[in-house]
C-alpha positions, -999 to +999 in steps of 0.1 A: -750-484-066-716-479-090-687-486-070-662-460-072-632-468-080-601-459-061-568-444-077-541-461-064-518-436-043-482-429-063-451-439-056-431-408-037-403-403-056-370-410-039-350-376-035-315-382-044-286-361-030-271-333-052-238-346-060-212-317-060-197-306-095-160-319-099-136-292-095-116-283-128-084-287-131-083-247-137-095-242-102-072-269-087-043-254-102-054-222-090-062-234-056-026-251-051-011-216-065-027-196-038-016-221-014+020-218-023+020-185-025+005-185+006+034-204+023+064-185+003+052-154+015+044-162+052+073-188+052+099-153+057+076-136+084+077-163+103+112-170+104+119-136+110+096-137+140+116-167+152+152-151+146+138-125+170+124-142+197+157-164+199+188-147+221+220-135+204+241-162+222+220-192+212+219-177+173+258-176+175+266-210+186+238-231+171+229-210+137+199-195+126+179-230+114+184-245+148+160-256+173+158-227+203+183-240+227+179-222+259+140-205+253+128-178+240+124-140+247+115-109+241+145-088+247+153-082+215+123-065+208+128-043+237+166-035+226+155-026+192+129-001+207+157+019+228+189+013+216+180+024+178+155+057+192+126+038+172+101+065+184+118+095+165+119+074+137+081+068+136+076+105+136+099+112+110+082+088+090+047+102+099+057+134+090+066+121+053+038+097+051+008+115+062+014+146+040+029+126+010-006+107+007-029+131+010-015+158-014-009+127-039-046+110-038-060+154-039-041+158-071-044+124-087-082+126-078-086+162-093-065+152-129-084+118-129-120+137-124-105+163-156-094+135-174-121+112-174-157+135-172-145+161-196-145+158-232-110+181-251-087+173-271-053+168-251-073+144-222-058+110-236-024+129-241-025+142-204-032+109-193-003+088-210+020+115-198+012+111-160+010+073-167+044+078-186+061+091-153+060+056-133+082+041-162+112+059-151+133+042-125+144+063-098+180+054-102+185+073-135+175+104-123+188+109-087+222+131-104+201+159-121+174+157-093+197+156-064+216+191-082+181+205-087+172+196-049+208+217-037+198+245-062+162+253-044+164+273-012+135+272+013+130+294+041+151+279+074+114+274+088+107+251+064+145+233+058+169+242+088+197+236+057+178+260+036+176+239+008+150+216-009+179+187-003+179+173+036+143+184+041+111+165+048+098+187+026+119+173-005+107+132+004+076+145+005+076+159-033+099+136-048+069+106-026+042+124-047+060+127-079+065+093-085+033+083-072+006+103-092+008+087-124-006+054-108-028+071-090-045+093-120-039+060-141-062+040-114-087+067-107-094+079-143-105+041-151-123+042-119-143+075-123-152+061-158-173+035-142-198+060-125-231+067-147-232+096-169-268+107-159-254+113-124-237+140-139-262+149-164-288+152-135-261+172-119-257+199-145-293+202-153-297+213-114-269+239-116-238+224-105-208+235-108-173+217-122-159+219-083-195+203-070-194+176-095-155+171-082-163+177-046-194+166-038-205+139-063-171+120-078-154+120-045-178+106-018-183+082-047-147+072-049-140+064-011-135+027-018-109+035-051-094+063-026-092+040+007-072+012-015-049+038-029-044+054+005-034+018+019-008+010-010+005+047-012+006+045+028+026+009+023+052+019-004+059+057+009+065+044+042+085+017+030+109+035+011+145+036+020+162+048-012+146+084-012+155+083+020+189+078+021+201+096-013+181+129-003+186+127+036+219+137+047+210+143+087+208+108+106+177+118+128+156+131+099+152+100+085+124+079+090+121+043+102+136+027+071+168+040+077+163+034+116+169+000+109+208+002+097+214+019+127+216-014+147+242-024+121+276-025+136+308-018+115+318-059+111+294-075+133+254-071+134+232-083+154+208-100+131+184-110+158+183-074+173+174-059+136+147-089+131+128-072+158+134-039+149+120-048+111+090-064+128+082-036+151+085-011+116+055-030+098+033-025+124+020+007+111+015-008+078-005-036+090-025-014+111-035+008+082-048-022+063-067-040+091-086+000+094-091+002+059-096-033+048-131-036+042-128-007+015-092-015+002-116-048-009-144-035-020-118-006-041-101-033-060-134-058-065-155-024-077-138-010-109-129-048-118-160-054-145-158-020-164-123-002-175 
């Protein structure tokens, strides 16, 4: 008999723990700069939260950076509400907003779709010009544009002045004016991201130009759309200098200009107008929390092609 001979059994190897790579000094540095600006920009919400949950008699014998002597309340928030007609406000501003953005994304979507999926010879052209439009600041052309708006007369249904001027009408052009060229700018660069077989496919089944808008680019574009719709939403409802220059009637302007109502003459109630500012930017906020997944996914989708 031949012994067999036995292998002797190996040695497991010892597993050894995956060590973390070291972070970079790029993404530290990046990491502290989102952290401060973090803090710099919650750092003013916060205090104006504070300045309005503190009563007008403690703010005017301690100051503003002192510890709440006394407690805190809510009153000021329910002042602001009633005493400054905050509900009106919200309407007029609704009544801007709502039409402003919807007009401006339809006509920025339709230039951007003829801009970018046709081939002639003024497309570039026609695009630098809309793009052209945002680098004019407002302030050097309210004299000829607030003549123009007192030279246009609308019918009384429309403007109760009968004129373009002191009109929701006239906020609501002068909104999408300034606002298109952005919008064609972004959505042009966006549309240029979607295949050209889609397209190709398209024609070859007998599509038309308004099908290829309509029913292709569009339902394609929601995310692009949805993050334009939240920052149109944001600065249109925001605005206060449209409002004031081309409003002349206290109760057609909206919430922006609600807010220097609560100002008095020599004394204001800066704890009464905190509120008031906080109650405003709930609309704002709302829009983003409904539209935040696609306000993402708008800005993270035309990142990796132009």
């Amino acid at each position: 008999m031949t012994a067999i001979a036995t292998a002797a059994p190996r040695p497991m190897p010892l597993r050894t723990a995956k060590r973390k790579p070291p972070l970079r000094a790029s993404s530290i540095a990046a990491q502290v700069f989102l952290i401060t600006a973090t803090i710099l920009w919650i750092t003013p919400v916060i205090f104006a939260l504070y300045v309005a949950l503190r009563p007008q008699s403690s703010t005017n014998k301690f100051g503003y950076m002192s510890l709440p002597h006394g407690g805190l309340t809510t009153a000021n928030f329910t002042n602001a509400w009633t005493q400054s007609d905050m509900l009106r406000f919200f309407e007029n501003s609704a009544r801007i907003t709502v039409p402003a953005v919807a007009v401006t994304l339809l006509l920025a979507s339709a230039v951007a779709f003829i801009v970018s999926r046709l081939n002639f010879k003024f497309n570039i052209g026609l695009l630098i010009l809309f793009t052209a439009g945002n680098l004019l600041p407002p302030q050097v052309l309210i004299t000829p544009l607030f003549r123009i708006y007192l030279a246009i007369h609308l019918p009384h249904w429309i403007s109760g002045s009968g004129l373009l001027y002191n009109s929701y009408l006239g906020l609501i052009v002068i909104n999408v004016s300034f606002q298109l060229g952005f919008c064609v700018f972004v959505l042009s660069n966006y549309m240029k991201t979607i295949p050209d077989e889609m397209y190709e496919a398209a024609v070859v089944d007998g599509a038309s130009l308004w099908t290829r808008y309509w029913r292709l680019t569009l339902p394609l574009c929601r995310p692009a759309l949805a993050a334009l719709a939240t920052l149109l939403t944001t600065w249109i409802y925001n605005d206060f200098f449209w409002a004031i220059t081309l409003i002349s009637t206290g109760n057609k302007r909206p919430i922006t200009s609600a807010l220097a109502n609560l100002q008095g003459q020599f004394v204001s109630n800066q704890n009464l107008i905190s509120a008031a500012a906080l109650i405003a930017a709930i609309p704002t906020l709302v829009v983003y929390i409904l539209l935040q997944k696609q306000f993402i996914a708008g800005l993270s989708l035309g990142s990796s092609k132009g």
